[in-house]
C-alpha positions, -999 to +999 in steps of 0.1 A: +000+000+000+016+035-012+022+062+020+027+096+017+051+116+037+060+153+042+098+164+048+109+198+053+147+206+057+164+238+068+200+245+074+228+267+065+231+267+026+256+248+008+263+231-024+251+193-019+223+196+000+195+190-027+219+161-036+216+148+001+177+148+001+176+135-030+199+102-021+178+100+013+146+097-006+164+071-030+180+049-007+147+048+017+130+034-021+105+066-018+096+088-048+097+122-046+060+138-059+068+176-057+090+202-040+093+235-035+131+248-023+142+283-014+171+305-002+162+333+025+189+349+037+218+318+040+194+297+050+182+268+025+147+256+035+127+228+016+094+213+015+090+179-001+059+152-009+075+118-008+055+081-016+069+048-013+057+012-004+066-014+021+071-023+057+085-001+083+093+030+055+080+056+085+112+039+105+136+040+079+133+073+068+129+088+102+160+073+112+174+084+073+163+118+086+181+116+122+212+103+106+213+129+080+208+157+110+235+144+127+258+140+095+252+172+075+240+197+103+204+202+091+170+204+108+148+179+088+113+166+096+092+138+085+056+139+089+033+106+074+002+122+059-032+105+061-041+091+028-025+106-005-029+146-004-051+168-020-053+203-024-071+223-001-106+227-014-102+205-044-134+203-059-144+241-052-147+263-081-123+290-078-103+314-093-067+321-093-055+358-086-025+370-078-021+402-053+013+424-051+019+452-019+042+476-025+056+505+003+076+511+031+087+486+050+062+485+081+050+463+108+017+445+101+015+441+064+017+404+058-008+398+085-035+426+079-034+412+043-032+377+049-059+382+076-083+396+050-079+368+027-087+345+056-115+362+065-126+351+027-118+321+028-093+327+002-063+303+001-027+317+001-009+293-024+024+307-029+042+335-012+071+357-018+080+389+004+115+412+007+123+443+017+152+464-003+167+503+002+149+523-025+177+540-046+185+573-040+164+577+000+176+539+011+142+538+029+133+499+030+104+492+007+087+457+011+071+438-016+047+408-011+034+389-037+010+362-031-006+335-055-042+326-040-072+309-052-101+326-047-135+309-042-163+320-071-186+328-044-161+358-033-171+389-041-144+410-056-155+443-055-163+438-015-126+426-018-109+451-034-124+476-009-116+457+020-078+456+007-084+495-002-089+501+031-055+485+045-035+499+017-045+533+030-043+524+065-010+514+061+002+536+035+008+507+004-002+502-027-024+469-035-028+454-066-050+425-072-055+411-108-066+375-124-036+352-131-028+346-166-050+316-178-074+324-151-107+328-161 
């Protein structure tokens, strides 16, 4: 019977260490589904959806896991998942849009936004944030951008005002627009 698993990693980047999950997931006879990797700051973080088959594979690659902790200095967790995974909401029409915030780097923008989505039952599905010195004044200007999938029954228009409102609250600018392909 095929189990699912979900293994993050984080650690100090270096070259090798994509090659290190990679043998892991290999040598415990598991097949890697999908990944996401990223680099914030020095710090390489992962997120992978592993399947494989036979008997005591949650042992094995926990103690795969442990050893490479121990070996390569990095912070990795294995998590069985009930059943094989689906998307959250699979089955709900929805829309994809994407939404970019733009200003001075302030307290509070990443969670009045993502708070608003929440509240409409909108699902964040990919994320990216950074602040940088604008040229010239070196004030810090943050950027989010967020991927989301927005239920049909959302009301946009209610939406947009709502984010209105906490783009002039907090002195941003919102822009929320259909992904391409979206419909």
């Amino acid at each position: 019977m095929k189990k699912w698993f979900a293994l993050s990693a984080i650690g100090r980047d270096r070259p090798g260490i994509v090659a290190d999950l990679a043998e892991l997931i290999y040598e415990c006879d598991c097949n890697l589904e999908d990944s996401s990797m990223t680099i914030l700051g020095g710090e390489f973080a992962v997120l992978l959806l592993l399947s494989g088959q036979g008997p005591e594979l949650e042992r094995r690659l926990a103690s795969a896991c442990k050893h490479l902790e121990w070996e390569k200095r990095l912070t990795v967790f294995v998590r069985p998942l009930e059943g094989e995974p689906s998307r959250y909401g699979a089955g709900e029409r929805t829309v994809t849009y994407e939404l970019q915030a733009t200003g001075v780097d302030k307290a509070g923008i990443v969670a009045r936004i993502a708070r608003c989505l929440a509240d409409h039952g909108i699902n964040i599905t990919e994320m990216h944030t950074h602040s940088r010195p604008e040229p010239g004044s070196g004030a810090a200007i943050y950027t989010m951008c967020i991927r989301m999938d927005v239920p049909t029954t959302v009301g946009i228009p209610a939406l947009r005002e709502r984010l209105e409102r906490i783009a002039d609250e907090l002195h941003i600018h919102i822009d929320l627009i259909p992904a391409a392909g979206s419909a």
